[in-house]
ZAPADREN-323315 format. One record per atom (N, C-alpha, C, O): x, y, z; atom name. Coordinates in steps of 0.02 Angstrom, whole numbers. Example, Ala and Ser with C-alpha at 12.3 -4.5 7.8 and 13.67 -1.06 7.14 Angstrom:
+--------+--------+--------+-------+
|     px |     py |     pz | atomo |
+--------+--------+--------+-------+
|    660 |   -284 |    390 |     N |
|    615 |   -225 |    390 |    CA |
|    660 |   -165 |    390 |     C |
|    712 |   -166 |    423 |     O |
|    642 |   -112 |    354 |     N |
|    684 |    -53 |    357 |    CA |
|    645 |      2 |    394 |     C |
|    670 |     57 |    402 |     O |
+--------+--------+--------+-------+
This chain:
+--------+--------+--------+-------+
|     px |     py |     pz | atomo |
+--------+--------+--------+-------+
|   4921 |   5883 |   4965 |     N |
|   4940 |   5953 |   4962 |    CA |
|   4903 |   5991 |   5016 |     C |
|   4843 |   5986 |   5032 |     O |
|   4947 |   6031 |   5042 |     N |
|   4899 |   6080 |   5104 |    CA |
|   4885 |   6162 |   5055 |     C |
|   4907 |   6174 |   5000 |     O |
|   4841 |   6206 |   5098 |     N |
|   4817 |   6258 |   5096 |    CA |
|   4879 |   6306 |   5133 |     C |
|   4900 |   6289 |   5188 |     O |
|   4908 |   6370 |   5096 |     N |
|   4943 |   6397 |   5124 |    CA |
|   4919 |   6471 |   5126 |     C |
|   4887 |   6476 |   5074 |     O |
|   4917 |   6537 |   5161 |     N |
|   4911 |   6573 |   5123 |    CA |
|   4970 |   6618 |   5136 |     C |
|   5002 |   6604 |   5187 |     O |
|   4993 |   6675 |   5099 |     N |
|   5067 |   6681 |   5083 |    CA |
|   5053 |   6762 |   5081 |     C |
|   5007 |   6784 |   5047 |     O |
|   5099 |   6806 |   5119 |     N |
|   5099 |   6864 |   5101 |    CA |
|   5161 |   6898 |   5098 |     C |
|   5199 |   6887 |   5146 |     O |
|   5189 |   6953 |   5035 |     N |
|   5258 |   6955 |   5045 |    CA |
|   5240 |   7037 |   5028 |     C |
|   5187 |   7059 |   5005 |     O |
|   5298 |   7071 |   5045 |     N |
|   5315 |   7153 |   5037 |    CA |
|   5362 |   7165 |   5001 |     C |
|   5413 |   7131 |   5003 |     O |
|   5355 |   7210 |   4965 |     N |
|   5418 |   7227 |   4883 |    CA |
|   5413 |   7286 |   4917 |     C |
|   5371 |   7310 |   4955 |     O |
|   5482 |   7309 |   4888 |     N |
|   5503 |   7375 |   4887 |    CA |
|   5460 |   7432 |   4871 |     C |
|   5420 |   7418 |   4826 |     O |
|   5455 |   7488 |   4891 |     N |
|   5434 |   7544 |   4887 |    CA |
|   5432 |   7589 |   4835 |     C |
|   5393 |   7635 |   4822 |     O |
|   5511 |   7556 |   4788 |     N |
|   5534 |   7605 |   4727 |    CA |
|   5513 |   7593 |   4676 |     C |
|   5506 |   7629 |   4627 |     O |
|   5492 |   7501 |   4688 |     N |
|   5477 |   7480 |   4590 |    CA |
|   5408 |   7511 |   4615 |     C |
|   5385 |   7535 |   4666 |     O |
|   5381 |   7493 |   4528 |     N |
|   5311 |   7494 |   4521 |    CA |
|   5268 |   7464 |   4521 |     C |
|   5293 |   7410 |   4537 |     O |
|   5204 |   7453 |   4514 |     N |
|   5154 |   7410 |   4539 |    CA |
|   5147 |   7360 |   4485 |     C |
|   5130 |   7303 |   4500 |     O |
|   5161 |   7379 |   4413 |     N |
|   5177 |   7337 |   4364 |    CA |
|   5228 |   7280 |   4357 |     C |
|   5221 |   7225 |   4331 |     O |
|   5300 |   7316 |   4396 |     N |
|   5333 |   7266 |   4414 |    CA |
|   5337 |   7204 |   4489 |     C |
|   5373 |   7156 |   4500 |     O |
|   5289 |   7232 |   4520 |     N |
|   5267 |   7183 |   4573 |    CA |
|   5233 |   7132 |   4560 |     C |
|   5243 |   7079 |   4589 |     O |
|   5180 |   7143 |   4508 |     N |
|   5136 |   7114 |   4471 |    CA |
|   5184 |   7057 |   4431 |     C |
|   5167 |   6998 |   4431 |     O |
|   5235 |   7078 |   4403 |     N |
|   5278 |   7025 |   4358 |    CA |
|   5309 |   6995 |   4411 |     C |
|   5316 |   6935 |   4400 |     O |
|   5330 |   7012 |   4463 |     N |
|   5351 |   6968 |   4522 |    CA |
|   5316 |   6905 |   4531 |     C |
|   5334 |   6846 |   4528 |     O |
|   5242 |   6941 |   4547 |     N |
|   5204 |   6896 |   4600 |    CA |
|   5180 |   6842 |   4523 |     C |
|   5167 |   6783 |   4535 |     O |
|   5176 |   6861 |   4461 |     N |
|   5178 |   6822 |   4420 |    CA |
|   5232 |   6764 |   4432 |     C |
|   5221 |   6706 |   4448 |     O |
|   5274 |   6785 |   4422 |     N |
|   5359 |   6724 |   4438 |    CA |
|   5350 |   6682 |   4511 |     C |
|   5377 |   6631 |   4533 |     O |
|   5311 |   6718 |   4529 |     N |
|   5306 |   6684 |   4622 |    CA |
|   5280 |   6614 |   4602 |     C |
|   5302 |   6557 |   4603 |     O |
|   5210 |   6651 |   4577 |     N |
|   5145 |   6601 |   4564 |    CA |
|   5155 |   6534 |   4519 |     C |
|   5138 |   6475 |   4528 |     O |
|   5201 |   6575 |   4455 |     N |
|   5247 |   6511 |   4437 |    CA |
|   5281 |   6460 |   4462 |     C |
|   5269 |   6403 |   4441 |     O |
|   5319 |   6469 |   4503 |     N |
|   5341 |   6430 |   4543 |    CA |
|   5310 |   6371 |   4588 |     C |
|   5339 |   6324 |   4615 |     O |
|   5224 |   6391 |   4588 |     N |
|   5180 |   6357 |   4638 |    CA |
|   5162 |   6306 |   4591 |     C |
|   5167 |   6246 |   4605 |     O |
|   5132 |   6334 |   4514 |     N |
|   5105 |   6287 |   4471 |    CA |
|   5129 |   6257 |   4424 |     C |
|   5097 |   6221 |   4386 |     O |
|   5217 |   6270 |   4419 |     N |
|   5266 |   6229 |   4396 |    CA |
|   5261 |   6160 |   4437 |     C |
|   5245 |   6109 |   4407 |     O |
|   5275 |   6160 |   4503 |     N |
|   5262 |   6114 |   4540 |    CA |
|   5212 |   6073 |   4564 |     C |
|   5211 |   6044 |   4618 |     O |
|   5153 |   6074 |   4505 |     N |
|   5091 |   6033 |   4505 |    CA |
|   5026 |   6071 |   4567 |     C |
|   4967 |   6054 |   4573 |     O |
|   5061 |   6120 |   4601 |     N |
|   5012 |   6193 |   4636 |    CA |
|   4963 |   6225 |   4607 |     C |
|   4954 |   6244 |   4549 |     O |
|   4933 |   6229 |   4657 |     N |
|   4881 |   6299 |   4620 |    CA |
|   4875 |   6369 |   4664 |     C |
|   4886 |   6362 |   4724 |     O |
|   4864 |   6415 |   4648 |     N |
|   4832 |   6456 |   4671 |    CA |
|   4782 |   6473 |   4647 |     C |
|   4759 |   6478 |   4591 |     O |
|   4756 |   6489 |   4732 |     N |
|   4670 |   6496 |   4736 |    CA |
|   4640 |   6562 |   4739 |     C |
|   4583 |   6575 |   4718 |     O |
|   4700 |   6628 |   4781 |     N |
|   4664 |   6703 |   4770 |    CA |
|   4720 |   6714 |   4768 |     C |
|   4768 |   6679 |   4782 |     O |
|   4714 |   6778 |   4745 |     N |
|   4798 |   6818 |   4737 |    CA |
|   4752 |   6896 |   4742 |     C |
|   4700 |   6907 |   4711 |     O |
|   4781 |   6937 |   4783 |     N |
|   4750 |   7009 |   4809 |    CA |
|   4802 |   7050 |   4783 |     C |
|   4850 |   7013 |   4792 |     O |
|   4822 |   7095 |   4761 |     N |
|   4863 |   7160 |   4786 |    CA |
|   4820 |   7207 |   4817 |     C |
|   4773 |   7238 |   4792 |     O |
|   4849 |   7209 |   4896 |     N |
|   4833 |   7263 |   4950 |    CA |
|   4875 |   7332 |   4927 |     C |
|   4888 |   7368 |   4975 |     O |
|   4898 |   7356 |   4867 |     N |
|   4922 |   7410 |   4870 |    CA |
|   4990 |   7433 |   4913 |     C |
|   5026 |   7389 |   4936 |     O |
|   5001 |   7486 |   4920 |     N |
|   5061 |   7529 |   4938 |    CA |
|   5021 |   7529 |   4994 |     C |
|   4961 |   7521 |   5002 |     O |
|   5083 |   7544 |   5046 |     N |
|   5030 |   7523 |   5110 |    CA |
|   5106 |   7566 |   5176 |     C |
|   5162 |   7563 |   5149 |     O |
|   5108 |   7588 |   5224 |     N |
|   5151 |   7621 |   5258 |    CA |
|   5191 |   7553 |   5323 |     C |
|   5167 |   7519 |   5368 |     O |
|   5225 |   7556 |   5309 |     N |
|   5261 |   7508 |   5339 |    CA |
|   5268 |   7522 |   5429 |     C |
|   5281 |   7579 |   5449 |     O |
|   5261 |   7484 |   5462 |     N |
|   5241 |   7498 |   5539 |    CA |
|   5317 |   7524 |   5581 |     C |
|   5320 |   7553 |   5635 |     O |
|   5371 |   7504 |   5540 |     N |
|   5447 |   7526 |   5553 |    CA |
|   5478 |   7516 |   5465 |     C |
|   5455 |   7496 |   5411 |     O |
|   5541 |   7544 |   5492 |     N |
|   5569 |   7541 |   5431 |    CA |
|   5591 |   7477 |   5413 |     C |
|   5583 |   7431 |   5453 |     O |
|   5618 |   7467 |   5359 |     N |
|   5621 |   7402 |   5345 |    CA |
|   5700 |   7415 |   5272 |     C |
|   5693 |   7451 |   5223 |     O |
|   5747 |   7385 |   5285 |     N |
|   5811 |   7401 |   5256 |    CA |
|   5780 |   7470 |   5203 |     C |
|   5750 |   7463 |   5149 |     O |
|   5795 |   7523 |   5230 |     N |
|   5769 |   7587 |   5242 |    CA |
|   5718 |   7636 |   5208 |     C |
|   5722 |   7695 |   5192 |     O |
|   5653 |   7575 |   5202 |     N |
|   5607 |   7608 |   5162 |    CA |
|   5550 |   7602 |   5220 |     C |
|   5551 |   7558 |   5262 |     O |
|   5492 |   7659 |   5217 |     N |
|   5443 |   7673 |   5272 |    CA |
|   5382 |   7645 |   5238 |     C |
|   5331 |   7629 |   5270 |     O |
|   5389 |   7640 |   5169 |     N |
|   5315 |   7599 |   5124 |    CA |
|   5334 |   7526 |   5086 |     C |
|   5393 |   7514 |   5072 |     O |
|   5295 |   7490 |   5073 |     N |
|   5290 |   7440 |   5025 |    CA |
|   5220 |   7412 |   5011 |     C |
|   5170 |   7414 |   5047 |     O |
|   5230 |   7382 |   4942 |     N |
|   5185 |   7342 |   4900 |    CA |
|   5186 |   7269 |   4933 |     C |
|   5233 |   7229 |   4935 |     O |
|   5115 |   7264 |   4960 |     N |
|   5067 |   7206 |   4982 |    CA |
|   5056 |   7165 |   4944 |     C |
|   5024 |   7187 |   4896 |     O |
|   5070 |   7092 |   4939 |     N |
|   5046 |   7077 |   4879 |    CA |
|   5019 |   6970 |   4928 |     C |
|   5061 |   6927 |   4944 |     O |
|   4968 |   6968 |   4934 |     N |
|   4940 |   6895 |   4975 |    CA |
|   4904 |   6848 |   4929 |     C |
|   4849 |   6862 |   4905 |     O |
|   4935 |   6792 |   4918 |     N |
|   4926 |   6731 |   4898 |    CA |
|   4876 |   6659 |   4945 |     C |
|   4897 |   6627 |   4992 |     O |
|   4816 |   6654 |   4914 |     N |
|   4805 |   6588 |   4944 |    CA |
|   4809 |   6526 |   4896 |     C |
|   4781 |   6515 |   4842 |     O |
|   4866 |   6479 |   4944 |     N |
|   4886 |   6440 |   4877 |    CA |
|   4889 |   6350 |   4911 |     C |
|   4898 |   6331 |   4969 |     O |
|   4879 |   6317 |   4861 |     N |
|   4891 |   6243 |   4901 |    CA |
|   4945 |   6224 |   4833 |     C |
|   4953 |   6246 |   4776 |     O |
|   4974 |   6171 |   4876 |     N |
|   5039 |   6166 |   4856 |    CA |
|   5078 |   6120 |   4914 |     C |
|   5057 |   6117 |   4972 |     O |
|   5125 |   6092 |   4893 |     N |
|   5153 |   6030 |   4940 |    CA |
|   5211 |   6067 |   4966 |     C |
|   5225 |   6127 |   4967 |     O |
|   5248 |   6003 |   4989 |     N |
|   5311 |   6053 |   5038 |    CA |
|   5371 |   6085 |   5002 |     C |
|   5392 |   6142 |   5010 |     O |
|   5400 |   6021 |   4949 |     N |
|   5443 |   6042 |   4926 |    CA |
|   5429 |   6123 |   4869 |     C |
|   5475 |   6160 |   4851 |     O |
|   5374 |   6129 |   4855 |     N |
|   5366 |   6183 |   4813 |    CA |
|   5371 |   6247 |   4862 |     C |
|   5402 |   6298 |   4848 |     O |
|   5341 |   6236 |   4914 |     N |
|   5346 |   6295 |   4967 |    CA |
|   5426 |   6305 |   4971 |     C |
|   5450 |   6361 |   4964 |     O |
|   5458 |   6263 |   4981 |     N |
|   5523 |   6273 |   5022 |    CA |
|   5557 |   6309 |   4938 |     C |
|   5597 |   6357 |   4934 |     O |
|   5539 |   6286 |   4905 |     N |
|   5577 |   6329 |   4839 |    CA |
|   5559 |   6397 |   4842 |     C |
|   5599 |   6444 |   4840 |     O |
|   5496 |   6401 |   4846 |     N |
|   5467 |   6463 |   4827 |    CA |
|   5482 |   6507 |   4915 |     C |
|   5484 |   6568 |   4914 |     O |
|   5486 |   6488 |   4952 |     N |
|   5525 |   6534 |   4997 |    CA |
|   5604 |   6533 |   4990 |     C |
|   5626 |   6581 |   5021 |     O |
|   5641 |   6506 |   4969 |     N |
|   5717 |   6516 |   4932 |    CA |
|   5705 |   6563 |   4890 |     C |
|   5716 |   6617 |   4919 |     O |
|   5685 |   6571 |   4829 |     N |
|   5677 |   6622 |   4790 |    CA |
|   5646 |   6680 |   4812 |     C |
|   5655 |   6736 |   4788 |     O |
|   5605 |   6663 |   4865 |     N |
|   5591 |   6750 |   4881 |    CA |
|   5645 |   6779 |   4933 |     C |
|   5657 |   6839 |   4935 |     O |
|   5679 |   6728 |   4978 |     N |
|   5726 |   6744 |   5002 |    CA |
|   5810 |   6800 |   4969 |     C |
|   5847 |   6842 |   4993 |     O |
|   5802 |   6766 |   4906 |     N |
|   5853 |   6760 |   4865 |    CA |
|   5810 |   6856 |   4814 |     C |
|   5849 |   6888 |   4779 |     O |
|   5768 |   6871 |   4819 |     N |
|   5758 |   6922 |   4770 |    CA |
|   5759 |   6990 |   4820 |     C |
|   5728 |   6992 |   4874 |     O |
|   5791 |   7033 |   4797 |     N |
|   5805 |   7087 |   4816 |    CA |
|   5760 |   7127 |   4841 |     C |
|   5770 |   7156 |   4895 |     O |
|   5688 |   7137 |   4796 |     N |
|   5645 |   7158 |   4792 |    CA |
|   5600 |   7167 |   4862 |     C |
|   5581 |   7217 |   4893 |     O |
|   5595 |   7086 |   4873 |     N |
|   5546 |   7064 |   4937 |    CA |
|   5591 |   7091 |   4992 |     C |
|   5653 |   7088 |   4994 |     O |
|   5542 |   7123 |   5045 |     N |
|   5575 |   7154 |   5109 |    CA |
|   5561 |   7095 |   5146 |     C |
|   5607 |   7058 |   5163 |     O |
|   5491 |   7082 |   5163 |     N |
|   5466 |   7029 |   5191 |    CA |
|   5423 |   6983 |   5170 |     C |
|   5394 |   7000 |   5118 |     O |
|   5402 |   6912 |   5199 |     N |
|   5365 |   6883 |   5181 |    CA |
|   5325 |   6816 |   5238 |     C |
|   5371 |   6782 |   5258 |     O |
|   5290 |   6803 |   5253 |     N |
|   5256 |   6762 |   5277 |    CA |
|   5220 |   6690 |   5241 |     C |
|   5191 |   6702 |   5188 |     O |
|   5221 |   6646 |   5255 |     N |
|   5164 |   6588 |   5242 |    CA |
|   5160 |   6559 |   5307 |     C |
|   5199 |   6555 |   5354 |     O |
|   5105 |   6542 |   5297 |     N |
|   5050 |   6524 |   5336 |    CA |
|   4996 |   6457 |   5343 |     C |
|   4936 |   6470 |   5340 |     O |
|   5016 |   6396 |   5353 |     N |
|   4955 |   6352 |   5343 |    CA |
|   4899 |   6348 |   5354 |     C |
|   4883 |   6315 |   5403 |     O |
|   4852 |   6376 |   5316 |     N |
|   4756 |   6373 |   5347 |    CA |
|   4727 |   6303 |   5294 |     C |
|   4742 |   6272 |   5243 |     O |
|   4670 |   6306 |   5353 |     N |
|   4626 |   6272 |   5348 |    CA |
|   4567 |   6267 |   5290 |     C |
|   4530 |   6218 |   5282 |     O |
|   4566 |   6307 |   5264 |     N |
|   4505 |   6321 |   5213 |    CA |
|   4535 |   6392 |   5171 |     C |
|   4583 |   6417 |   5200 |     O |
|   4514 |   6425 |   5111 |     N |
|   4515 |   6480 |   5089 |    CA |
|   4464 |   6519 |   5089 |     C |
|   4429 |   6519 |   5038 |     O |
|   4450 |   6558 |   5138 |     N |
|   4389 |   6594 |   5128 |    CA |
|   4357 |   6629 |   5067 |     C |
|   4380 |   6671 |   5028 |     O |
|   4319 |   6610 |   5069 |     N |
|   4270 |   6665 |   4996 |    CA |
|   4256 |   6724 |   5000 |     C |
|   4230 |   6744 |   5052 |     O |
|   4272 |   6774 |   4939 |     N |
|   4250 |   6838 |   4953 |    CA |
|   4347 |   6867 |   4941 |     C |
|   4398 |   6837 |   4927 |     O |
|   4328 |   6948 |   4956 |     N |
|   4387 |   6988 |   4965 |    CA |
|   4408 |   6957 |   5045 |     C |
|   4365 |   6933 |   5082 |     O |
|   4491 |   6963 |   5067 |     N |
|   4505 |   6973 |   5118 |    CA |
|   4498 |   7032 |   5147 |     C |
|   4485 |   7081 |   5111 |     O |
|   4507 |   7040 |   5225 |     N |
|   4499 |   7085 |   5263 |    CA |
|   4512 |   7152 |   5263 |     C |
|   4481 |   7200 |   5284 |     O |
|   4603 |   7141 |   5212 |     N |
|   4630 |   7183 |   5201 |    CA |
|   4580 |   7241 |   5134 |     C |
|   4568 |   7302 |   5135 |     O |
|   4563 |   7197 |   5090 |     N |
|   4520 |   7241 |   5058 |    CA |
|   4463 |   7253 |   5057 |     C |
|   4438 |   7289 |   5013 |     O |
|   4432 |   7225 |   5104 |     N |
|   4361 |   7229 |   5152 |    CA |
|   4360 |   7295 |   5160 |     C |
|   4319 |   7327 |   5128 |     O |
|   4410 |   7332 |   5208 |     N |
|   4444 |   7382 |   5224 |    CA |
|   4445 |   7449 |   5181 |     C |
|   4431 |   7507 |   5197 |     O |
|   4469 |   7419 |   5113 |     N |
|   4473 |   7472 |   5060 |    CA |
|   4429 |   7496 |   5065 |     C |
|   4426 |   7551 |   5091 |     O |
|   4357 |   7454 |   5035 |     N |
|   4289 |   7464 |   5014 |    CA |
|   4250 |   7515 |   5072 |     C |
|   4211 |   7561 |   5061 |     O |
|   4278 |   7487 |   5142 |     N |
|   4230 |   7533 |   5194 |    CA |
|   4252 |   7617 |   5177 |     C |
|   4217 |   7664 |   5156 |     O |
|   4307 |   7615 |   5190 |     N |
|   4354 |   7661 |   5185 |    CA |
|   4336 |   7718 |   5125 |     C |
|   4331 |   7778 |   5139 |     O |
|   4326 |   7695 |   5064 |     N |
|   4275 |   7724 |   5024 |    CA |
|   4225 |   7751 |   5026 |     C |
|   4216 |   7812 |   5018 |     O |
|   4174 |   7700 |   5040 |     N |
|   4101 |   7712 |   5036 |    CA |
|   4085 |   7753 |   5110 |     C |
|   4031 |   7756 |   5138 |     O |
|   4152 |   7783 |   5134 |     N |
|   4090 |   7839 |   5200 |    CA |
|   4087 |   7889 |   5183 |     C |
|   4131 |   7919 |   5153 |     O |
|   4013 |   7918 |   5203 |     N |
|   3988 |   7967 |   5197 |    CA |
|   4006 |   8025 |   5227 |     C |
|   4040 |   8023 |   5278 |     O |
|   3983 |   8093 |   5194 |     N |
|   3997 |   8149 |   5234 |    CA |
|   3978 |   8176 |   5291 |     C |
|   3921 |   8158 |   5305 |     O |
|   4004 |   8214 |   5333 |     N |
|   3992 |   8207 |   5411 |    CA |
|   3924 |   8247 |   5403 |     C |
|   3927 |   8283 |   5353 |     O |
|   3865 |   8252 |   5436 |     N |
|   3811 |   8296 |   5437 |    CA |
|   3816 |   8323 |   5484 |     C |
|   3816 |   8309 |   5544 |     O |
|   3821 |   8381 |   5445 |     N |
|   3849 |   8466 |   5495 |    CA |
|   3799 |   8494 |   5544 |     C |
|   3809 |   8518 |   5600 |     O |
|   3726 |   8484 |   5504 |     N |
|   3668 |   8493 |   5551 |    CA |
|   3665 |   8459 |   5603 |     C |
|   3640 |   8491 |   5648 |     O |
|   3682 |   8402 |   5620 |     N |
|   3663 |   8359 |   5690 |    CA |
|   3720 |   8401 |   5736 |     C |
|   3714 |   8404 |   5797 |     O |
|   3779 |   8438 |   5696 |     N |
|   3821 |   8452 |   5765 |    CA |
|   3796 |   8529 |   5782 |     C |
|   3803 |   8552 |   5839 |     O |
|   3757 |   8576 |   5711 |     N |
|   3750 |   8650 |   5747 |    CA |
|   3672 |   8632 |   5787 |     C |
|   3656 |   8662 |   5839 |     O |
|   3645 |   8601 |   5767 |     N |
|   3557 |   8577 |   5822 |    CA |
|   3634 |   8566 |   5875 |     C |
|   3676 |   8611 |   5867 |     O |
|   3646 |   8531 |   5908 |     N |
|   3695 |   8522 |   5960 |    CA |
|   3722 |   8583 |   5996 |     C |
|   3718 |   8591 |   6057 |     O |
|   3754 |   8632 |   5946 |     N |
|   3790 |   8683 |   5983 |    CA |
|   3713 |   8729 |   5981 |     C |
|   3707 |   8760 |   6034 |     O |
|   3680 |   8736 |   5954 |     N |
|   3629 |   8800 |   5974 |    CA |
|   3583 |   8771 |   6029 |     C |
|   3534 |   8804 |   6048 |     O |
|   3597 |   8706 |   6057 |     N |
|   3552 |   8680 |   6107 |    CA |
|   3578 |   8705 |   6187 |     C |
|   3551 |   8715 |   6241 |     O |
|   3649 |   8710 |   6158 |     N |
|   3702 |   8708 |   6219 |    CA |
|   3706 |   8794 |   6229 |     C |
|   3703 |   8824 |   6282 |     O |
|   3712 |   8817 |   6177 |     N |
|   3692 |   8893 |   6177 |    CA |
|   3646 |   8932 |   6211 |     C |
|   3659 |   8984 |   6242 |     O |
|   3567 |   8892 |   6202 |     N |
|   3519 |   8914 |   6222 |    CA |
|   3517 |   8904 |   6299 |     C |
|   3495 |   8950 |   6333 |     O |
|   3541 |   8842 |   6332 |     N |
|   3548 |   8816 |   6385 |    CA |
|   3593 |   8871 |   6432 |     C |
|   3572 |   8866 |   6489 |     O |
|   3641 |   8914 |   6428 |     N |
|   3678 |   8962 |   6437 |    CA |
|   3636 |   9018 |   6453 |     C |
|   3616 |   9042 |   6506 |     O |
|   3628 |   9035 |   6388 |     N |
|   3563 |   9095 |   6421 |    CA |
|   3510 |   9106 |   6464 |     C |
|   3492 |   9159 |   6489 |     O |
|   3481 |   9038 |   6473 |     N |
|   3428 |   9062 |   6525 |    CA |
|   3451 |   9047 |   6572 |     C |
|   3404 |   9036 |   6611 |     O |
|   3511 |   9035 |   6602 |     N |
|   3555 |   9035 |   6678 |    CA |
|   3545 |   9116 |   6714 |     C |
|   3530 |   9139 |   6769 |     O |
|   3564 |   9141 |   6644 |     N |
|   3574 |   9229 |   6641 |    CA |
|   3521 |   9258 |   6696 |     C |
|   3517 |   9319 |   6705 |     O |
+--------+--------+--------+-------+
């Protein structure tokens, strides 16, 4: 069995509950076929880089999974075949990295920044101020 990792895009309209029952049925499909999966992420609602049969957002949803061929080739038929999925990718890697992926690496930074400190920019403008005046 190889290492795959798998990422597909649902529609914009369902809900995150029903993506979730998707990517449930996906995953089925891997461990019906003697598969496993190893991480499963939802990256959230996320803005689509063009449109895509005419929606500007979709639900992220990335699988790292091992699993043989014939289960892949099913499980890309069925996502082919569901309405839902706009797009989708797999991917053969080498290892599954540990930890969150990149994508929600991202989240976390994205969060945790801090507020801009207003003092470092007026010390700045009253430096540039003062510098003005004694030209005078």
């Amino acid at each position: 069995m190889r290492l795959y990792e798998s990422v597909f895009i649902a529609r914009q309209d369902i809900t995150s509950a029903q993506v979730e029952t998707m990517a449930d049925e996906f995953a089925e499909i891997i461990t019906s076929a003697g598969g496993s999966i190893k991480k499963r992420e939802y990256w959230g609602l996320r803005s689509l880089a063009y449109r895509i049969k005419k929606n500007r957002k979709g639900h992220y949803v990335m699988f790292n999974m091992e699993t043989g061929p014939e289960a892949l080739r099913e499980y890309e038929r069925i996502m082919g075949l569901n309405e839902d999925v706009l797009r989708f990718l797999n991917l053969n890697i080498e290892e599954v990295e540990d930890g969150p992926s990149i994508m929600m690496q991202a989240k976390t930074e994205r969060s945790s920044r801090g507020q801009r400190d207003h003092a470092d920019a007026d010390a700045h403008y009253d430096k540039d101020d003062s510098s003005e005046n004694s030209e005078d």
